[in-house]
N, C-alpha and C positions, 0 to 999 in steps of 0.2 A: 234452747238447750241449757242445762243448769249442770256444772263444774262442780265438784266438791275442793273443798282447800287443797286436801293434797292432789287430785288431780292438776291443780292450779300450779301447784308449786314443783309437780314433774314437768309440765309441761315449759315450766320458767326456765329449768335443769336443762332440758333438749335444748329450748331456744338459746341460752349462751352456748351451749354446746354443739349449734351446727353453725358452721362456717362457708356454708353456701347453700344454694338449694339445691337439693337432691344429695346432699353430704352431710354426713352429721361425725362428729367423734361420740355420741353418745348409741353403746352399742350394749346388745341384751346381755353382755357380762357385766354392763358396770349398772345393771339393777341390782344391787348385790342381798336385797331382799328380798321375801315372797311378796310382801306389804307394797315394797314399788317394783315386783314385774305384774301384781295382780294389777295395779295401779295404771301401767304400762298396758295388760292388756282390756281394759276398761275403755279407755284412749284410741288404741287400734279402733274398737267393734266401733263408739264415739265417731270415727271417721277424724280422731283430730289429729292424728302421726299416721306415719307406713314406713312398711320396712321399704330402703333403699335395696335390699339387697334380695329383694322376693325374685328376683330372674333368676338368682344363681340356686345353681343344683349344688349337692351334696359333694359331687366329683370336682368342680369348680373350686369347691373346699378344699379338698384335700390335695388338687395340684398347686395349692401356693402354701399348704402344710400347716393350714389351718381347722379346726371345729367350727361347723357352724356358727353362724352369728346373726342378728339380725339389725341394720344399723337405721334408726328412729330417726326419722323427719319429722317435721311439720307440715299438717296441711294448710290452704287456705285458708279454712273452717277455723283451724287453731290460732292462727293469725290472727284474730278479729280478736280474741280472747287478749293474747299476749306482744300482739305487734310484733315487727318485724327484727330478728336477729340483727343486731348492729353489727354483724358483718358485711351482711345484704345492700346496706345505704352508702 
């Protein structure tokens, strides 16, 4: 499978920005462009992130008084790309 730079360099973005597996702080507000949520969801279909938060329903949202959101992992696929988030080690 063949990355383009910027997909490279989002997927650099999520990896310092997840702090465990199955946790990330990088969440679909902070693509604060069309260029990196296109980028973003390029990624998803790729198999190289998932949303952490794909179980929660809309209601789930709005009892802790939040919008939606979707919060970006990395897959194992993605791993091989950019190595292991130096929190993980």
């Amino acid at each position: 499978m063949r990355l383009t730079k910027l997909e490279l360099e989002v997927l650099e973005l999520i990896k310092t920005n997840q702090n465990e597996e199955g946790h990330s702080d990088f969440l679909s507000t902070d693509a604060l462009t069309k260029k990196v949520g296109g980028v973003v969801s390029s990624l998803e279909k790729k198999g190289m992130i998932y949303n952490s938060y794909s179980h929660m329903a809309k209601q789930d949202f709005k009892d802790i008084g939040e919008k939606p959101f979707k919060m970006w992992c990395l897959t194992r696929i993605a791993i091989q790309f950019v190595g292991l988030p130096k929190s993980w080690n």
